[in-house]
N, C-alpha and C positions, 0 to 999 in steps of 0.2 A: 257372327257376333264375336267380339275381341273376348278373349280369356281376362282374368284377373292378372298375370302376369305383363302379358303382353302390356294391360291399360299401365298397370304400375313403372313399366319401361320408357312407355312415352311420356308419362310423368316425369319424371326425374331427366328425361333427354330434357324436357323442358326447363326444367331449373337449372340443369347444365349451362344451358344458354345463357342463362344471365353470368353464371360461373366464371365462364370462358373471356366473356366480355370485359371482365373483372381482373383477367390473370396480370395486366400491365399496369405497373407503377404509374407510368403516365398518364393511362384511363384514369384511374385512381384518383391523380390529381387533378386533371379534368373534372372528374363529377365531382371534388371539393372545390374549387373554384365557379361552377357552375351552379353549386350551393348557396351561392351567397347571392346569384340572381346571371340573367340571360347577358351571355359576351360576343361578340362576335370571334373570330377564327381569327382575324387579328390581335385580337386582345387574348385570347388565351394564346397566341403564339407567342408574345410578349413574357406573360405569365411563368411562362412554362420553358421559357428559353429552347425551344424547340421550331422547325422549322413552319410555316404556312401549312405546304403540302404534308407533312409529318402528321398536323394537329387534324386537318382533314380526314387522314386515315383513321386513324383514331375514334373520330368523331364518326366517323362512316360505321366502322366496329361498335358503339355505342347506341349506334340510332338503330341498324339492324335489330339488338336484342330489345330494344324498345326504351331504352335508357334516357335518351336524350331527343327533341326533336326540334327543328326551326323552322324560319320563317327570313322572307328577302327584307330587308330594312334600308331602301335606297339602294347604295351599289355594297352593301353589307349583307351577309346571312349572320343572322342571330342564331343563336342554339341556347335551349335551356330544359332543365331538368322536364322529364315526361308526368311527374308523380311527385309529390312532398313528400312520400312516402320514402321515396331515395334517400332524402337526408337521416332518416330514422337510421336508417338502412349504413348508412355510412357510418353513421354514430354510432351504433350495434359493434361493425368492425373495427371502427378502431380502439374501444373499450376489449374487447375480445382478444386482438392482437397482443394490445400491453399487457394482457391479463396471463399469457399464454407467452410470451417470447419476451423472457427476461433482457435484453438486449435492445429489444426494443423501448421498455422503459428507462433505460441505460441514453441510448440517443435522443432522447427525447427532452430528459433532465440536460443532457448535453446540450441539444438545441434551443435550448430558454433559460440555463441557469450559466452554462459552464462560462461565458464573458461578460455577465451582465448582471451587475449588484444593484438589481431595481426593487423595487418596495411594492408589494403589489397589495390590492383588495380585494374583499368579498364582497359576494352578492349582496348580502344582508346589509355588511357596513354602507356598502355605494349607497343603497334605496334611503339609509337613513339619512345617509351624509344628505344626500339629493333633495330628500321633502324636507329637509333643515335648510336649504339652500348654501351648504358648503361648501359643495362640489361644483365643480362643471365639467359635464361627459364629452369628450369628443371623441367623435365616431369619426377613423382616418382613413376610410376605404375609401376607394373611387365613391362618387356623386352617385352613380346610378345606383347603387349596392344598398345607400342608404336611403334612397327614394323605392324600395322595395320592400324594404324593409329596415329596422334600425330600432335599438331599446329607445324605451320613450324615457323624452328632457333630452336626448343625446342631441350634439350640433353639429352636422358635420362640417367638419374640414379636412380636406383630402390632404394626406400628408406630403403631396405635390406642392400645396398653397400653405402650409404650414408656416414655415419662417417667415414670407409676405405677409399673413395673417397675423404675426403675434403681437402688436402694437392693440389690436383690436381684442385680443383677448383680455378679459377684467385681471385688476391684480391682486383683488381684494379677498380672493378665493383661491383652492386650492384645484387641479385640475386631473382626471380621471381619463385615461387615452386607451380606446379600445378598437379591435380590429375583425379580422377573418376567425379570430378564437388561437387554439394553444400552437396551431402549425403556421402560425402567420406575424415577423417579426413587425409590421410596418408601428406598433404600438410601440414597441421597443423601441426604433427610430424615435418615433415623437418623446417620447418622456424624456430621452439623453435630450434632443434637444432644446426641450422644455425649462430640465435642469442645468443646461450650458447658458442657459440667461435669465439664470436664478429666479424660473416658478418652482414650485413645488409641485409638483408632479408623479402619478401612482399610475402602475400601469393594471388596467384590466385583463386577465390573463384568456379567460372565456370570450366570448361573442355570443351573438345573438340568437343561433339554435341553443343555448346551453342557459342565456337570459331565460328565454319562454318555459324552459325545462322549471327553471326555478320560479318563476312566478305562475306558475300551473297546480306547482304543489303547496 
């Protein structure tokens, strides 16, 4: 029969596991990109500026501690999170990081404030703006991302199809552009745009794990 220590040992060997899997920045961004729904290995290669066989690896170190899993999709492998519970889990860390490594709320403020004089929203103000019909949400991720998921009233337009699209946008209203949340500039893109051919436009800072969070409570 196992002692108490010994059981406590393989315990914790256990949570290691996921630990380890964890130690690389680019896993990292992998399972936040994976967050927002299932990509192929080319699309996160894309993503991630990182090579095919690189992202492979990676993903191989991910699926072993049970992180991530796929499936063949034509001459494609899909990969997508094992658990919802991941994203919790990832929201947990990066709250914790910023809370704990002053430098990191330093680059952070950098990477969304330090070249970009945009106007942003709240949760509260959007919802109202939105059942007033003042707004209009565009969700600028890829198509699939927001066929997974997506705050509701948002429309997508991939910020690929954006300037094609803008003739088709109303102009009798003001417009709300959100993305992958606070480590994803594609929202940024759209509102300069937006405002380079004089809509008014606010850029939504959060996403969609961060909507639910709020319309929960």
């Amino acid at each position: 029969m196992l002692n108490e220590r010994h059981l406590k040992d393989l315990l914790y060997e256990g949570f290691a596991r996921i630990g380890k899997s964890l130690s690389s920045p680019k896993r990292l961004e992998i399972l936040d990109l994976l967050s927002q729904g299932p990509k192929s290995v080319e699309a996160l290669s894309k993503d991630t500026t990182m090579s095919v066989a690189n992202v492979s690896k990676h993903l191989q170190t991910l699926a072993n501690s049970k992180l991530v899993k796929s499936h063949k999709k034509g001459n494609y492998v899909i990969y997508e999170l094992t658990d919802e519970a991941i994203i919790d889990f990832l929201a947990s860390l990066h709250i914790l990081s910023e809370k704990q490594f002053l430098d990191i709320q330093q680059i952070k403020q950098e990477f969304l404030n330090g070249q970009f004089d945009l106007e942003g929203i709240s949760f509260p103000e959007l919802k109202e703006r939105m059942d007033n019909g003042e707004v209009l949400l565009l969700d600028v991720r890829p198509r699939e991302e927001y066929e997974k998921e997506h705050i509701p009233g948002a429309v997508s337009v991939p910020i690929k199809e954006l300037e094609e699209k803008l003739a088709s946008l109303p102009s009798d209203c003001n417009i709300v552009a959100y993305c992958r949340g606070t480590r994803c500039l594609m929202s940024v893109e759209a509102v300069e745009l937006l405002k380079s051919k004089g809509i008014n436009a606010y850029r939504l800072e959060e996403g969609v794990y961060e909507w639910k969070q709020f319309a929960n409570n």
